[in-house]
VEXMARMI-21105 format. One record per atom (N, C-alpha, C, O): x, y, z. Coordinates in steps of 0.02 Angstrom, whole numbers, plus 50000, padded with zeros to 5 digits. Layout:
# residues N
XYZ;...
# end
This chain:
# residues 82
498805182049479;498815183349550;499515182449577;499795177049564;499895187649616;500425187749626;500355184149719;499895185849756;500805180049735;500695176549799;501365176149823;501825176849782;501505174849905;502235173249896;502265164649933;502085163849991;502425161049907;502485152249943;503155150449960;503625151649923;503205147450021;503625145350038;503795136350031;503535132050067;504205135349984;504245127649965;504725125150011;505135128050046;504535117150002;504945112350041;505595112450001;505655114949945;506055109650034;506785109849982;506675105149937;506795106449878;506465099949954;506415093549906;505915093949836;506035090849784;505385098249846;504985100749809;505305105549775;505275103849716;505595110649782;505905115849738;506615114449707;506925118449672;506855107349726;507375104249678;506955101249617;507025102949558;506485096249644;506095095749592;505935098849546;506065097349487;505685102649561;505325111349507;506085111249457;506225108749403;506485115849512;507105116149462;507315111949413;507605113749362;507145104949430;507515100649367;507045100249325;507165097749270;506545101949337;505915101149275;506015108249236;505905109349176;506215112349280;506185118949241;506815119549188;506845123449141;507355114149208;507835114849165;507515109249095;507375111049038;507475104649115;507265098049070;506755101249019;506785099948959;506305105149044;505905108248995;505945115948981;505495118648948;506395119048999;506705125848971;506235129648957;506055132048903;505935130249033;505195133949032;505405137849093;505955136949118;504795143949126;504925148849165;504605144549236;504075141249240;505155145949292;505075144749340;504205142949367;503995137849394;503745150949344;503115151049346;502745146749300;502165145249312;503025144849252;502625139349215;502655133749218;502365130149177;503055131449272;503325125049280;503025122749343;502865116849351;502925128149395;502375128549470;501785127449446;501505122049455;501485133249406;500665133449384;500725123249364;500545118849404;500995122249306;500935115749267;500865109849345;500405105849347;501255110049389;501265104049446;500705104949468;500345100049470;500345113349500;500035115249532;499165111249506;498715109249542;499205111449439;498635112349378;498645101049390;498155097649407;499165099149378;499095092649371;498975087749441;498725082049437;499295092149529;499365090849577;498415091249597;498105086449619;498095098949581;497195100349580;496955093749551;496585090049584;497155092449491;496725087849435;496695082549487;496215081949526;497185078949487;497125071549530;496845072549595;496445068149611;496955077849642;496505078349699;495935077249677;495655071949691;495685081049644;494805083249612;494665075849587;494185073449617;495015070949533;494825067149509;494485058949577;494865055749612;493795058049573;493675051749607;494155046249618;494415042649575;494235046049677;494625037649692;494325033649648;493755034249626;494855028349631;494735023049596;494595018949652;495035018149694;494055016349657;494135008849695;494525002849666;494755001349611;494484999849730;494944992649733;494794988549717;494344987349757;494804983649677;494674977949653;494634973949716;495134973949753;494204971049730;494144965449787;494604960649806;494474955249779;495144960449847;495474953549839;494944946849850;494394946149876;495484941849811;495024934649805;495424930249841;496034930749851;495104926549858;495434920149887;495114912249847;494544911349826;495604908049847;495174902849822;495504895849881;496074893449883;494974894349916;495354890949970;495224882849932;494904880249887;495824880749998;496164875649951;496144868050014;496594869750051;495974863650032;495744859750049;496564856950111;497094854350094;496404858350156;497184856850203;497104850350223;497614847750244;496524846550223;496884839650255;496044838950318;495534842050333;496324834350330;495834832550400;496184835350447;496694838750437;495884833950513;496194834950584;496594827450583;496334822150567;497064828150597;497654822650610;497394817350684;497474811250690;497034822450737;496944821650804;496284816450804;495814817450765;496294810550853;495734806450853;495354808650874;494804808350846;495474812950951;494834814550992;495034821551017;495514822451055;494694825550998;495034832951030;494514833751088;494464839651106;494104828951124;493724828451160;494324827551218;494124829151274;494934825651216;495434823151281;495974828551263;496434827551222;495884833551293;496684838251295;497154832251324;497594831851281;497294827851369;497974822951379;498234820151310;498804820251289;497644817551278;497744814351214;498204817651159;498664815951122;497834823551172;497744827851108;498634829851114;499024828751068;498834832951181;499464835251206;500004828151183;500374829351135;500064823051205;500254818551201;500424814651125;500954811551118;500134814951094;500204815151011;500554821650988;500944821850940;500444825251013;500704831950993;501474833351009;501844837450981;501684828151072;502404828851096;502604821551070;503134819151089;502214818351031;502554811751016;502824807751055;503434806751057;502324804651096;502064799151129;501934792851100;502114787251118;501514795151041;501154788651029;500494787751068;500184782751048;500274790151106;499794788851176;499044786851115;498914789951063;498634780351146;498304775851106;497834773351176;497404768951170;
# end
């Protein structure tokens, strides 16, 4: 099938250096991206492995009574407040 495409520049440098590296015809070097670019579309996503977490124990609350925001503020600006 004869077509006419208009490539990106960055894409048809590409081509070119593959077409030199493998000393193949311009057209066999398109079809080949074209053929491997289909495959991976077509081929199913891989899913993701789940990230994990493994939680890890931080400590108590430092705070005596979080029942008193004065308190709570006051320890927090280093007071001492008791």
């Amino acid at each position: 099938m004869r077509t006419t495409l208009t490539l990106d520049d960055d894409v048809a440098i590409r081509l070119e250096k593959l077409q030199v590296e493998r000393s193949d015809s311009f057209k066999a070097v398109v079809n080949a991206a074209l053929r491997a670019g289909l495959d991976a579309l077509s081929a199913p996503a891989e899913e993701a492995t789940p990230y994990r977490i493994t939680p890890h124990p931080a400590g108590g609350c430092t705070l005596p009574d979080l029942d008193s925001l004065h308190e709570a503020l006051a320890i927090g600006e280093g007071e001492g407040f008791r």
